[in-house]
N, C-alpha and C positions, 0 to 999 in steps of 0.2 A: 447561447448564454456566454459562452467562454468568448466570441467574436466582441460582443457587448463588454465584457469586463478590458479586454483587451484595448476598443476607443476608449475607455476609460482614463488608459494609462498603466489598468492595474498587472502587475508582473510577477508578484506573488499570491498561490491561492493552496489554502489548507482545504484537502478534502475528507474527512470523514466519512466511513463508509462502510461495506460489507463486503463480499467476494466479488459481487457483480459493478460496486463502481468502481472498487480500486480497480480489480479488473480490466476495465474500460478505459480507465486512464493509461493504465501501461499497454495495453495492447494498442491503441493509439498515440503510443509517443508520446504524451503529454504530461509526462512526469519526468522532470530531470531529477528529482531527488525525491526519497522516499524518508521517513522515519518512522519506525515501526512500533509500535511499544504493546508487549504482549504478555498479561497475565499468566500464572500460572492457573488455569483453568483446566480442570477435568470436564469430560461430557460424554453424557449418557449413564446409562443404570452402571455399569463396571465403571466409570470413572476413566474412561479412557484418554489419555494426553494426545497433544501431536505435535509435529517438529515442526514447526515455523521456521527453524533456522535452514536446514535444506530448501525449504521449497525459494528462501529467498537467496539465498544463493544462487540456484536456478537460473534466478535472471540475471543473463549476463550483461545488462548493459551497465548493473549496479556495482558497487563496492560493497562489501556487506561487512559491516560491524558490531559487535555484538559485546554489552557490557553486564 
């Protein structure tokens, strides 16, 4: 798909997705920039949060900014 977009011409692509494709895109290099945008969302019966902001730090190929 991506080779196909690519004869296209096309050079920018938004992916929308869940753990498994963002995932795939960064573990394959195929993301030079990321923009994150993340609710405040509680989950499960306690209402439990979690830091998005560390785990994207994490990656260090990124800049991580945070508004």
């Amino acid at each position: 798909m991506l080779s196909a977009l690519g004869d296209m011409q096309i050079q920018s692509l938004m992916v929308e997705g869940g753990a498994r494709i963002i995932s795939s895109f960064l573990h394959s290099g195929l993301a030079d920039s990321l923009i994150i945008t993340v609710c405040p969302t509680m989950v499960g019966e306690e209402g439990v949060g979690y830091n998005v902001k560390e785990q994207v730090r994490s990656i260090k190929r990124f800049k991580a900014s945070f508004f």
